[in-house]
N, C-alpha and C positions, 0 to 999 in steps of 0.2 A: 611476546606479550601482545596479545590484540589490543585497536585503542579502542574507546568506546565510540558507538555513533550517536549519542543521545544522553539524555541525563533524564531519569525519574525523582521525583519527588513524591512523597506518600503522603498519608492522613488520616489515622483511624477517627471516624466519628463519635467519640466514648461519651464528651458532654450531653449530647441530644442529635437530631435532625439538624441537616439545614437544608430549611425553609427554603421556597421565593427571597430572593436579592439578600438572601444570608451570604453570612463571609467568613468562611475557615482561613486560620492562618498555619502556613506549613513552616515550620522553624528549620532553617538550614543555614551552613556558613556557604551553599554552590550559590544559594540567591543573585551573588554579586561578581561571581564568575564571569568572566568577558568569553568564556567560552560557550556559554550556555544561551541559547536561540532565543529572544526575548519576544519572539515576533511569530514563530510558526510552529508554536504548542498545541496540543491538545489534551483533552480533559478526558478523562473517565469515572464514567462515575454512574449508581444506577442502573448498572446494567450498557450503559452507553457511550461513544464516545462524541462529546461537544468541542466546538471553537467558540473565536469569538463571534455573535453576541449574545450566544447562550450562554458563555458562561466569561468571566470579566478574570483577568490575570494582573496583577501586581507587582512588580518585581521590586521589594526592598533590599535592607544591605544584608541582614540575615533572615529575611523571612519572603513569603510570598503568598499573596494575601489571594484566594480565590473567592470569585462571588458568582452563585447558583442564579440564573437569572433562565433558566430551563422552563420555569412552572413546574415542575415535578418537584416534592421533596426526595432529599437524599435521606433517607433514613436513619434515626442511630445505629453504630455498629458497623456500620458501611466503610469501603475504603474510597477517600478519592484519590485519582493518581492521575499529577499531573507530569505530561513525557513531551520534553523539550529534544530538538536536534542542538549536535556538537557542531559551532562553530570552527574552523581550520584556524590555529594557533594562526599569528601574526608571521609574518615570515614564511609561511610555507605554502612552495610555489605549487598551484593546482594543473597547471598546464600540462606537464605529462600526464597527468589522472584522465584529464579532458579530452587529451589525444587519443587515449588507450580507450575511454571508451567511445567516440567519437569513430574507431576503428568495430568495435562491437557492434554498434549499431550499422554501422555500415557492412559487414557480414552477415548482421541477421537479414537488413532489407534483400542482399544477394540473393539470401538460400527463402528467402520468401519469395523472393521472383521467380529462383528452379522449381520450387514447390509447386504452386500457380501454373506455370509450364507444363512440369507431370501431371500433374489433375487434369487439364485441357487433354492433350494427348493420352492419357488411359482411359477420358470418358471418349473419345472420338474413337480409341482400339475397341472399346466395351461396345459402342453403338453398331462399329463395322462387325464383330463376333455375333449380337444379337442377330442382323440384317442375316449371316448365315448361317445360323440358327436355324432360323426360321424357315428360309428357304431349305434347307434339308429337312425339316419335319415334314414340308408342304411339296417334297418333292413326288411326283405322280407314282416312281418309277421303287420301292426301298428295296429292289436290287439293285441299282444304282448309287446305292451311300456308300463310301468305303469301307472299310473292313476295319 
């Protein structure tokens, strides 16, 4: 079973719009979750996705209270969805996660550097091929080119 990396919360707009510094409330029992990111949400809504200070987040014990402070109205009919990151359960050590990627990134910068490397040396091969190139086009003699 995968775990989740986040947690959405929905909202159909069925009463009406909301306006400027209106405030939908999402009814949920995750609201009060200790797993749930209370700090680095974002909002979609509109067409868009806002943080805070476009748009203001609430975390009660079963609800979570959103306020549009965008200037746009959300329209009726609209969904807003708000998508929180999963905090790591109490207890569980992240160190090997950090090492392993810690090693990731330290591969990619490697093969960034041979990369870097072969680009230099194929454009300095390409320069030296052009150089005779040229000089065989511009050569006096084209019984002299080889065969």
């Amino acid at each position: 079973m995968t775990q989740s990396s986040g947690y959405m919360f929905t909202a159909k707009l069925t009463a009406g719009p909301v306006n400027n510094n209106g405030t939908i409330a999402i009814n949920t029992p995750d609201a009060s979750n200790p797993d749930v990111d209370k700090v680095n949400w974002e909002v979609a809504a509109n067409g868009y996705v806002y943080v805070n200070p476009a748009v203001l987040v609430a975390f009660g014990s079963t609800f979570i209270n959103v306020t549009n402070r965008t200037g746009i109205p959300w329209p009726q009919h609209s969904e807003v969805v708000l998508v929180c990151p999963s905090l790591a359960s109490a207890g569980v050590d992240l160190t090997p996660r950090v090492a392993a990627l810690e090693t990731q990134v330290a591969n990619h910068e490697t093969r960034i550097t041979t990369n870097a490397t072969n680009i230099t040396t194929n454009a300095t091969n390409i320069a030296g091929h052009e150089t005779r190139i040229t000089a065989l086009e511009t050569a006096a003699d084209p019984g002299l080119l080889p065969a």
